[in-house]
N, C-alpha and C positions, 0 to 999 in steps of 0.2 A: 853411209853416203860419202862419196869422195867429193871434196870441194877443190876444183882448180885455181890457183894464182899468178899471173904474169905479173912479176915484178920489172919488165923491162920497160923503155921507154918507146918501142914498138910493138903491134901488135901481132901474135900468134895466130896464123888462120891453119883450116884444115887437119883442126886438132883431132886426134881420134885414140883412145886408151882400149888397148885389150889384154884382155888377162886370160891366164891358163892356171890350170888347180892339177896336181893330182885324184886318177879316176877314181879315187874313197869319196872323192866332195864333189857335188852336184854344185854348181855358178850358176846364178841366173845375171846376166847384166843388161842392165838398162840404157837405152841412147843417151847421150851426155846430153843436156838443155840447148847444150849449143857447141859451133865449130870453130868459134873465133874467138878469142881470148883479148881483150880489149889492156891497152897496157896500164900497170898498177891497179889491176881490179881482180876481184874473184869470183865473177859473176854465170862461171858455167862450173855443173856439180853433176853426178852418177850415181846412181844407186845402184851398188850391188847386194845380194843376198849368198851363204855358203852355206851349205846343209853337208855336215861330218858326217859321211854314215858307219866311221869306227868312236861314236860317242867319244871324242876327243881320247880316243886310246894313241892315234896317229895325230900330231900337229898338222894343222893347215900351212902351207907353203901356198906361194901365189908366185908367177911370173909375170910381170908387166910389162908391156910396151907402149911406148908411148911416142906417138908423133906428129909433127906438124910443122908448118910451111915459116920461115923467119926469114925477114927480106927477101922472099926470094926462093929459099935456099930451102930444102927437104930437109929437116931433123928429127933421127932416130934415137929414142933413147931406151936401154930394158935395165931390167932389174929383178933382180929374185928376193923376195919379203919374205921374211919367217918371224918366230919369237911373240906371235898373235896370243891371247892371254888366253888360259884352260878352257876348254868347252869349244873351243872355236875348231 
């Protein structure tokens, strides 16, 4: 489960996180609890699940995107994740 946190002194709306796997790993992801990120709280979370189908011979790698609305203004941000512990 992924837990969101806005440390800002405004809030985040039109939040929305997607992720991409290499096709070895089947993603299930679940809608986030919520789209609006309230400021200094952490109160929207996601559930995802990864199923390896090279029984952790190949590490999981994940891409994420992540975006949402700050004053105003559209913000994009990605990133590529690895280094997930054995089995994964």
């Amino acid at each position: 489960m992924a837990r969101f946190r806005n440390d800002l002194d405004v809030p985040m709306t039109n939040f929305k996180l997607q992720a991409a796997v290499p096709k070895y790993v089947r993603l299930t992801i679940h809608p986030a609890t919520g789209e609006v990120l309230p400021p200094h709280m952490d109160v929207v979370t996601q559930t995802m699940t990864c199923a390896n189908a090279t029984n952790g011979e190949k590490s999981l790698l994940m891409k994420l995107r992540v975006e949402y609305v700050l004053n105003g203004q559209p913000v994009l941000e990605q990133a590529q994740v690895g280094g997930f512990p054995a089995g994964y």
